[in-house]
GUPA-530510 format. One record per residue (C-alpha): residue number from 1; x, y, z; residue in one letter. Coordinates in steps of 0.02 Angstrom, whole numbers. Layout:
BEGIN
+-----+--------+--------+--------+--------+
| num |     xx |     yy |     zz | residu |
+-----+--------+--------+--------+--------+
| NUM |      X |      Y |      Z |      A |
...
+-----+--------+--------+--------+--------+
//
This chain:
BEGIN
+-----+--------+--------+--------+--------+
| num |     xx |     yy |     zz | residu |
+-----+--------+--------+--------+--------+
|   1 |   2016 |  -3384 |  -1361 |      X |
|   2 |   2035 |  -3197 |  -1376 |      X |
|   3 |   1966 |  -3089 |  -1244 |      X |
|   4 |   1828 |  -2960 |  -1312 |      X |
|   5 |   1881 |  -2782 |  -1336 |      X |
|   6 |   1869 |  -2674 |  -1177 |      X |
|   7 |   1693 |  -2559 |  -1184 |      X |
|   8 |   1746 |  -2390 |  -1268 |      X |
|   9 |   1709 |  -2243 |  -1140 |      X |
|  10 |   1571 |  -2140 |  -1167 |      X |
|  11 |   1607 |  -1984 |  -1294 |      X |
|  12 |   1628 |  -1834 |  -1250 |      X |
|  13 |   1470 |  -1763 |  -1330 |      X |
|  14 |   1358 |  -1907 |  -1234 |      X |
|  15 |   1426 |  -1849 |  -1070 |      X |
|  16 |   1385 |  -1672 |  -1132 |      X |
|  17 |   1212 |  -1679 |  -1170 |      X |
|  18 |   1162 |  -1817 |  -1027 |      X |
|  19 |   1234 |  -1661 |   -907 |      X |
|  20 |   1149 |  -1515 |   -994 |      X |
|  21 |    994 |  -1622 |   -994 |      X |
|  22 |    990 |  -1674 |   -814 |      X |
|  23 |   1019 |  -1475 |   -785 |      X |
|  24 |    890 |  -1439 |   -892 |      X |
|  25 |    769 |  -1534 |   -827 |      X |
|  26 |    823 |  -1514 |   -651 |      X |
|  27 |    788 |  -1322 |   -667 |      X |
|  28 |    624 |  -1362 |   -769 |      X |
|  29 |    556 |  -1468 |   -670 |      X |
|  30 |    564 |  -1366 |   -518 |      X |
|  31 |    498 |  -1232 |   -593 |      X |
|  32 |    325 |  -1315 |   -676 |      X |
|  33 |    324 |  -1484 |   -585 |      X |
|  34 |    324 |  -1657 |   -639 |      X |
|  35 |    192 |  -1595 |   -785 |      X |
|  36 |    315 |  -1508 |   -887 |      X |
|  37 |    338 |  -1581 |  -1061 |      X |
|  38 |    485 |  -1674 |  -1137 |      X |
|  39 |    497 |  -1541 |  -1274 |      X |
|  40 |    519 |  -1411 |  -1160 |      X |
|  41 |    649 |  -1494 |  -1064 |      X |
|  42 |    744 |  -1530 |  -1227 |      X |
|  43 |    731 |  -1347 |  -1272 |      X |
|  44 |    809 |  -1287 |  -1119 |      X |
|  45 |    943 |  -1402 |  -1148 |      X |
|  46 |    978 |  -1349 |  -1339 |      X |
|  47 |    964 |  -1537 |  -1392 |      X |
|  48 |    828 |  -1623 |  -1482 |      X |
|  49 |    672 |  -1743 |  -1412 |      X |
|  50 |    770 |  -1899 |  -1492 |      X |
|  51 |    945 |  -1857 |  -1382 |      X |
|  52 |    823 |  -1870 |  -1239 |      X |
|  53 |    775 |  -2033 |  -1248 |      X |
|  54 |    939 |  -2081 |  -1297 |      X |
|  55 |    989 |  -2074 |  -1111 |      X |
|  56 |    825 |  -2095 |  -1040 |      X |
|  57 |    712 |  -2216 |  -1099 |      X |
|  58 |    550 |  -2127 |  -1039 |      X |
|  59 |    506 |  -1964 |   -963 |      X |
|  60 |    487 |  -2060 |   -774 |      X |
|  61 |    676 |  -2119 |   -801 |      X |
|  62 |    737 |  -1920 |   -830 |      X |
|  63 |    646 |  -1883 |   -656 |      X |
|  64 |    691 |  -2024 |   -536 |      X |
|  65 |    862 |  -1986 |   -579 |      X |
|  66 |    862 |  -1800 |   -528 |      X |
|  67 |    745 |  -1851 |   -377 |      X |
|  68 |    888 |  -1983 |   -341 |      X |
|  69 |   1021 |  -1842 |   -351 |      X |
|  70 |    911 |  -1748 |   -233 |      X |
|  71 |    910 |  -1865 |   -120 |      X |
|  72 |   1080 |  -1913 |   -123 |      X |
|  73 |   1129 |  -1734 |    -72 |      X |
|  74 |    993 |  -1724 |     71 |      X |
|  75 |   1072 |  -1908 |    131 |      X |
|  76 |   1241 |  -1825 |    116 |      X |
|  77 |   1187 |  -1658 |    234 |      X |
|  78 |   1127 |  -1772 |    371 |      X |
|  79 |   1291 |  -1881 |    348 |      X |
|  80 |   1406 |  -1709 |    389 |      X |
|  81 |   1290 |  -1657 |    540 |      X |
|  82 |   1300 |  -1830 |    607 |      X |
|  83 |   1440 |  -1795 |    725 |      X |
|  84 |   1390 |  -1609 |    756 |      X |
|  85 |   1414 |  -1560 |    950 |      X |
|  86 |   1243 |  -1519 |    967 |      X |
|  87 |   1099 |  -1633 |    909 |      X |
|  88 |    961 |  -1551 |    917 |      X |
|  89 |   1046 |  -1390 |    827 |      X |
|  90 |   1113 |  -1523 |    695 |      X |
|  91 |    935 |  -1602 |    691 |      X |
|  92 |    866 |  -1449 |    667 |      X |
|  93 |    979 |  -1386 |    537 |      X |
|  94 |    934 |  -1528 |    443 |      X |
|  95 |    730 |  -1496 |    406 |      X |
|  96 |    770 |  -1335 |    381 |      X |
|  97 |    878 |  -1394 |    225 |      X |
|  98 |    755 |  -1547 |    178 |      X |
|  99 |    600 |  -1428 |    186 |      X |
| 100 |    692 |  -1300 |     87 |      X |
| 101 |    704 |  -1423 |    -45 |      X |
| 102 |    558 |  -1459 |    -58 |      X |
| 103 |    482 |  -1287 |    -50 |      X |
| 104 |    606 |  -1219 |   -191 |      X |
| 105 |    575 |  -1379 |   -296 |      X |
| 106 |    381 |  -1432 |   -378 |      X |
| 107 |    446 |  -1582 |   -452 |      X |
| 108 |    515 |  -1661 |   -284 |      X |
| 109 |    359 |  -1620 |   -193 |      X |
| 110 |    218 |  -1695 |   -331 |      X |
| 111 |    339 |  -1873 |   -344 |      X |
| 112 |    424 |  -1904 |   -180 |      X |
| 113 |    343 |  -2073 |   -117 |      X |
| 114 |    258 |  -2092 |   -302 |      X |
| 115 |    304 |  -2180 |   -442 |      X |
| 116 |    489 |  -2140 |   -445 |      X |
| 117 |    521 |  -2224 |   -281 |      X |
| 118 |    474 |  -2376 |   -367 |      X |
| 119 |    641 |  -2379 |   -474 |      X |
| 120 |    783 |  -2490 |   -378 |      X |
| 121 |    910 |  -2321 |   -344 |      X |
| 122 |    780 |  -2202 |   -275 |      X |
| 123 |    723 |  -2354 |   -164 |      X |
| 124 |    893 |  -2370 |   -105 |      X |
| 125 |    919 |  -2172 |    -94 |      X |
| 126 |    763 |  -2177 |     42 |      X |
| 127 |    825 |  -2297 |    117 |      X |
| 128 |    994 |  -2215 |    152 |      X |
| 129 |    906 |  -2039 |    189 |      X |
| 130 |    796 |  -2142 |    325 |      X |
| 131 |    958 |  -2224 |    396 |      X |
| 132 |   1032 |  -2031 |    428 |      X |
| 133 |    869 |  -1933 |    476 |      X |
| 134 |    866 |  -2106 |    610 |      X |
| 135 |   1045 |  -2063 |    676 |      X |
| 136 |   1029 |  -1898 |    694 |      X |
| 137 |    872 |  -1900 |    791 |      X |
| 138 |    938 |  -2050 |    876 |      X |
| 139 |   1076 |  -1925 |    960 |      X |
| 140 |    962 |  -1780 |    990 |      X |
| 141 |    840 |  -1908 |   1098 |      X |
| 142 |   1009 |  -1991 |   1187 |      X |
| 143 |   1039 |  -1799 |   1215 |      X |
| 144 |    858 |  -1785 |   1312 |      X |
| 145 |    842 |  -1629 |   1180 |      X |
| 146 |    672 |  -1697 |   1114 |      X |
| 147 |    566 |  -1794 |   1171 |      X |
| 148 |    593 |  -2002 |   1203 |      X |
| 149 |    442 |  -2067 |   1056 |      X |
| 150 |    505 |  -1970 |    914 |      X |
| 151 |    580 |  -2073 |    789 |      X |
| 152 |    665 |  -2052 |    621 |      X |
| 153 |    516 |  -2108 |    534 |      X |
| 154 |    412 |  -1965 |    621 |      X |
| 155 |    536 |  -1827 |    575 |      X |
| 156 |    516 |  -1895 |    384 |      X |
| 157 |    344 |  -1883 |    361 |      X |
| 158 |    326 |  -1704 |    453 |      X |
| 159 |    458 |  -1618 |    352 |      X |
| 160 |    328 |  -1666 |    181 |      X |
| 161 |    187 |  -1596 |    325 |      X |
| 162 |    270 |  -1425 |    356 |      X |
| 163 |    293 |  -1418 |    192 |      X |
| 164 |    126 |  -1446 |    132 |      X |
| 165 |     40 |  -1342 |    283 |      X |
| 166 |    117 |  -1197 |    223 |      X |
| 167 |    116 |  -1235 |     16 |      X |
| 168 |    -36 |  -1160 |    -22 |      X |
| 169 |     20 |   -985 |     23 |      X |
| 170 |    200 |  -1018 |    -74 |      X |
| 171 |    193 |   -903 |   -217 |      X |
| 172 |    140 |   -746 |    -93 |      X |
| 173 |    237 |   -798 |     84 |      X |
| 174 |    378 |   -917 |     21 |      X |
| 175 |    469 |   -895 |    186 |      X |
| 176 |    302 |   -954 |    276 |      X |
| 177 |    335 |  -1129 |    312 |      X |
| 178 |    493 |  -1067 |    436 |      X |
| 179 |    370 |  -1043 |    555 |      X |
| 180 |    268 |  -1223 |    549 |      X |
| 181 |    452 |  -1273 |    540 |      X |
| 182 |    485 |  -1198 |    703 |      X |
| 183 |    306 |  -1243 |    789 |      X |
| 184 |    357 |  -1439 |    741 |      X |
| 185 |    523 |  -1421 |    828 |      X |
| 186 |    439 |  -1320 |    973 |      X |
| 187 |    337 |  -1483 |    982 |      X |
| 188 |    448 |  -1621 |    980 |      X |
| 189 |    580 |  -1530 |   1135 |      X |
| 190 |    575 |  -1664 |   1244 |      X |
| 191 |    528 |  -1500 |   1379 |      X |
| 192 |    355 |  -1501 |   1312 |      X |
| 193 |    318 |  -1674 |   1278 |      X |
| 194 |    149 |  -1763 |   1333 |      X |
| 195 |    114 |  -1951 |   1276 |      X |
| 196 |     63 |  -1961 |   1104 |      X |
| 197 |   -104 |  -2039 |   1057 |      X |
| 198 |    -53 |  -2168 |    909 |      X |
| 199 |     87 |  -2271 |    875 |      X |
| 200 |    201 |  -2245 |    736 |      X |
| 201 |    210 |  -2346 |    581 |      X |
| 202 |    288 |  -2505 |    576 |      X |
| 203 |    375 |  -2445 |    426 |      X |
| 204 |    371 |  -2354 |    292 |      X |
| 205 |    287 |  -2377 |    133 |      X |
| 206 |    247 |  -2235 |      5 |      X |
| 207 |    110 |  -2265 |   -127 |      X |
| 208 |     50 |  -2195 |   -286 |      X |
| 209 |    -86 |  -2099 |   -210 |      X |
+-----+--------+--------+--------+--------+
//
């Protein structure tokens, strides 16, 4: 019995155009949000509709890769300021990248905990950013830097609520959500802290709405 042939590599051209695609759209998307058309996407990329869905099957496959590759360069930041020698700075320094992100990119905002988290790889990108954002808060509060009830799970949700407090004044005072940034962080120093009034989450579960 022969063996099959081994798989022939992709060609050049296919790596090409999946690359000047995911650019493409990466650039589009952050500029218009998840709304922005297939058409346009292939137009930035100088390719046609069909080479689109030649590497992604539908529109919602294009995105929850680039919101994967987001996230897998968020989960690598809090991976290099895991063994910073101060905590809280490195704890810090991470929501101020994270929120960044988000306030620099439409796309990630509208779909974070939507729809794309549903495919398997974003799922598992979460979970790896959740995993980080726990270790590095998990050294600031063995520190004493903030305060003992703060959890990973709590700085995850408030970096999408700084963001948000300050989105609808984005286009005029883009810098603006530095300073919600810094009120948070004022507010989880373990110098200030005073027993919070409801638990947190057993876990976390983003929806569709």
């Amino acid at each position: 019995m022969t063996n099959p042939p081994p798989a022939r590599p992709p060609r050049a051209d296919a790596v090409r155009n999946r690359q000047l695609l995911l650019s493409a759209a990466t650039e589009a998307l952050a500029e218009q949000g998840k709304d922005v058309s297939i058409a346009e996407i292939a137009q930035r990329a100088g390719v046609g509709k069909g080479t689109v869905f030649r590497h992604f099957a539908t529109k919602e496959d294009l995105v929850a890769a680039i919101m994967g590759g987001m996230i897998d360069r968020l989960v690598a930041t809090g991976a290099g300021l895991s063994d910073a020698g101060d905590p809280a700075a490195a704890l810090f320094e991470f929501m101020t990248t994270a929120i960044e992100l988000l306030a620099k990119d439409r796309a990630f905002c509208e779909v974070i905990g939507r729809p794309s988290l549903q495919v398997p790889a974003v799922q598992a990108g979460i979970a790896r950013l959740c995993e980080v954002v726990e270790l590095l808060t998990d050294r600031a509060r063995r520190q004493g830097a903030i305060r003992q009830d703060i959890t990973g799970q709590d700085i995850v949700l408030l970096l999408g609520g700084v963001h948000q407090t300050a989105a609808p004044l984005m286009d005029t005072l883009p810098q603006l959500w530095r300073r919600y940034l810094s009120l948070v962080f004022d507010g989880i120093r373990a110098q200030t802290a005073q027993p919070l009034p409801y638990p947190i989450p057993a876990r976390l579960e983003f929806t569709s709405h």
